[in-house]
NUMIPA-989450 format. One record per residue (C-alpha): residue number from 0; x, y, z. Coordinates in steps of 0.02 Angstrom, whole numbers, always signed. Layout:
BEGIN
{torba=NUM | east=X | north=Y | up=Z}
...
***
This chain:
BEGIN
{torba=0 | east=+588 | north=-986 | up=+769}
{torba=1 | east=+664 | north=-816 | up=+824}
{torba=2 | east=+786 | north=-806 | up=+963}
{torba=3 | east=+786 | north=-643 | up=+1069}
{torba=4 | east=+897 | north=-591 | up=+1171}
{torba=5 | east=+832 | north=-465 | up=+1292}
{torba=6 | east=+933 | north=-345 | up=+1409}
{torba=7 | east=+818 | north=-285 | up=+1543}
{torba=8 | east=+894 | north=-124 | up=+1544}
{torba=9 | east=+877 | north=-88 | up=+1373}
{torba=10 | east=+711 | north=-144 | up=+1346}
{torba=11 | east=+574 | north=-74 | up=+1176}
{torba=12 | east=+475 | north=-118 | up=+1051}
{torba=13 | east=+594 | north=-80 | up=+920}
{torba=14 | east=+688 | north=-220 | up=+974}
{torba=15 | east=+580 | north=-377 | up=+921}
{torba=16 | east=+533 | north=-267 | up=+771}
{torba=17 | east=+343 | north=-237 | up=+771}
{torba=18 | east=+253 | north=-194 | up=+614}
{torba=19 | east=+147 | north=-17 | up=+695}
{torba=20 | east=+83 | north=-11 | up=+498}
{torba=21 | east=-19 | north=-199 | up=+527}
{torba=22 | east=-36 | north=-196 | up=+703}
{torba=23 | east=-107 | north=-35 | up=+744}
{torba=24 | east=-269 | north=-44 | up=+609}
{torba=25 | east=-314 | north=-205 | up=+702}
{torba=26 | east=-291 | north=-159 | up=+864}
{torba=27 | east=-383 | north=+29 | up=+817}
{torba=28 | east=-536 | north=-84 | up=+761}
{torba=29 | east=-539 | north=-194 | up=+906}
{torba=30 | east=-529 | north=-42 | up=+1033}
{torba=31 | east=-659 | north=+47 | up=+934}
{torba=32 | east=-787 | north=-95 | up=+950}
{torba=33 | east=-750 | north=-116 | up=+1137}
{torba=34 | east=-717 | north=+61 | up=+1225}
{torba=35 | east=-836 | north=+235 | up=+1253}
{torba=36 | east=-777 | north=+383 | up=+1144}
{torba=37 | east=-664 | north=+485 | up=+1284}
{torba=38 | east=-565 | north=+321 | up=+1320}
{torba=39 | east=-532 | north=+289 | up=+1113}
{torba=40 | east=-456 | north=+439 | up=+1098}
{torba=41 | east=-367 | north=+431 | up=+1252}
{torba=42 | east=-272 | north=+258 | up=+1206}
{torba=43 | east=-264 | north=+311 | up=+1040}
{torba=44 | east=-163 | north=+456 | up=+1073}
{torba=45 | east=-70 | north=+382 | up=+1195}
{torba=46 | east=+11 | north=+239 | up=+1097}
{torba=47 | east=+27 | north=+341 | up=+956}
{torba=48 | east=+135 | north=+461 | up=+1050}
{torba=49 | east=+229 | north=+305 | up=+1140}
{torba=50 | east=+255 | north=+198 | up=+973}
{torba=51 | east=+233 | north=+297 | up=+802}
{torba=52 | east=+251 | north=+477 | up=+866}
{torba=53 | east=+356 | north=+490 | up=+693}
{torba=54 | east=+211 | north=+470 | up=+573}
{torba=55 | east=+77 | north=+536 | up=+724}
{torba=56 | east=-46 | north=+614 | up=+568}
{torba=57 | east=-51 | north=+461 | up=+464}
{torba=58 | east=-95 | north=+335 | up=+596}
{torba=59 | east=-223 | north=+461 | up=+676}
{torba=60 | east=-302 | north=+467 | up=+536}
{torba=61 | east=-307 | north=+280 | up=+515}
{torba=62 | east=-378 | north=+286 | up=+694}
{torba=63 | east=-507 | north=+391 | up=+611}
{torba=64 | east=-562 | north=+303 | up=+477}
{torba=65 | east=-620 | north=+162 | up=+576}
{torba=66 | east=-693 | north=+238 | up=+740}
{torba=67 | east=-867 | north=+295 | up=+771}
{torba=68 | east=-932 | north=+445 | up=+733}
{torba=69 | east=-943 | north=+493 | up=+946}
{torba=70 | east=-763 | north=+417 | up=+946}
{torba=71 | east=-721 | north=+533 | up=+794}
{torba=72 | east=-771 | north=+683 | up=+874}
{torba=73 | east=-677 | north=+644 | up=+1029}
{torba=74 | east=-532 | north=+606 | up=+938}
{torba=75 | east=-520 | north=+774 | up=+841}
{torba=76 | east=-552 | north=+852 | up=+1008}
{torba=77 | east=-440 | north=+770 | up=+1107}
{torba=78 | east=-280 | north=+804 | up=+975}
{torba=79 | east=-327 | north=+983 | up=+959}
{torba=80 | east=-326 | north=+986 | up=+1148}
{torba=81 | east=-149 | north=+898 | up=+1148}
{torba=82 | east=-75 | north=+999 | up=+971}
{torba=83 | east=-134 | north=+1160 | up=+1082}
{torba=84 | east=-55 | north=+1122 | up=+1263}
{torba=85 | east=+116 | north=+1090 | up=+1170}
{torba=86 | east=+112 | north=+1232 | up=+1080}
{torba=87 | east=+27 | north=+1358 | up=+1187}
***
């Protein structure tokens, strides 16, 4: 077993170390089998941006790969929305 220690104030994810490279493909599948289109790409690109902004192509694209074609679509739209509105 793992002992934490955990500061209220200081509180993330990067401290109890999660894997976003084995977590994320599971929980991607699991969202795409249970949500509409608009609200995959929502939470996608939310947690993304809160949790592996770093690498933000790689795990969209994972995202991608196992989402619907509808949830595709809104996906690509949604991200083009967001890449424009922070650089327009």
């Amino acid at each position: 077993m793992d002992d934490v220690v955990f500061f209220a104030d200081e509180g993330g994810s990067w401290q109890v170390g999660v894997d976003w490279q084995k977590v994320l493909p599971a929980w991607f599948a699991c969202l795409s089998a249970t949500v509409e289109p608009d609200e995959y790409a929502h939470r996608v690109v939310d947690v993304v941006d809160r949790f592996v902004k770093y690498d933000r192509d790689k795990f969209l694209t994972m995202a991608a790969r196992g989402a619907s074609a509808a949830q595709r679509t809104a996906l690509t739209e949604r991200t083009s929305w967001t890449t424009r509105r922070k650089t327009g």
